[in-house]
C-alpha positions in Angstrom: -37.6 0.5 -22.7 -36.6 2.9 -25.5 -33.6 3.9 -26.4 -34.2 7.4 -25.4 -35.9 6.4 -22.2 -32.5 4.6 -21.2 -30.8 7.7 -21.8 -32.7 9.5 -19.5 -32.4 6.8 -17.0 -28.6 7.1 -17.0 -29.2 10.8 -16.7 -30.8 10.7 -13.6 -29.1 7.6 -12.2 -25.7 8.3 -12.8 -23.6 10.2 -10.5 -21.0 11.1 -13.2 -21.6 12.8 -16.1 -18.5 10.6 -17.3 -20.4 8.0 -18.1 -23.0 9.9 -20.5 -22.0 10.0 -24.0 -21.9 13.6 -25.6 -23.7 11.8 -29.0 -26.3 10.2 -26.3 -26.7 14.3 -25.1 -27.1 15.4 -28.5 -29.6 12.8 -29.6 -31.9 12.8 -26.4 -32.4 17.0 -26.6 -32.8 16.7 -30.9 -35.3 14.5 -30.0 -37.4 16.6 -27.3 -37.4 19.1 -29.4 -34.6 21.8 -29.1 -32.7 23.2 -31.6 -29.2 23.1 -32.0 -26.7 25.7 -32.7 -22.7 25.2 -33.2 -20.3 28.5 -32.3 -16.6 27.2 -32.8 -16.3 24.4 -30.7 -19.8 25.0 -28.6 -22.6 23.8 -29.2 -26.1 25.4 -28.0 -29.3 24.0 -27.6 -32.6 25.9 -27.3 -36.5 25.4 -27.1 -39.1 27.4 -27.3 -40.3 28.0 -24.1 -37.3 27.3 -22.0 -35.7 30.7 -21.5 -32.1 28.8 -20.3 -29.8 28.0 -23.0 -28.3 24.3 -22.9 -24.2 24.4 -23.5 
């Protein structure tokens, strides 16, 4: 299993978002593909196709 595919497992076994690293966040959405943006302290991810902005 991948590194990114044990990511996502956590994601969607985990019923805390506690126990997600924000680093683990960033890396899994760089890596499908969305593009990140940094306002101050927030940080915005978007895609192409995905009308909902990720914050």
């Amino acid at each position: 299993m991948s590194k990114l595919e044990k990511i996502i497992s956590k994601i969607l076994s985990t019923n805390s978002d506690n126990n997600i690293k924000f680093s683990e966040l960033v890396n899994l959405l760089l890596n499908l593909g969305f593009e990140m943006r940094i306002s101050g302290s927030h940080h915005i991810f978007r895609k192409e196709g995905i009308f909902a902005k990720v914050n």
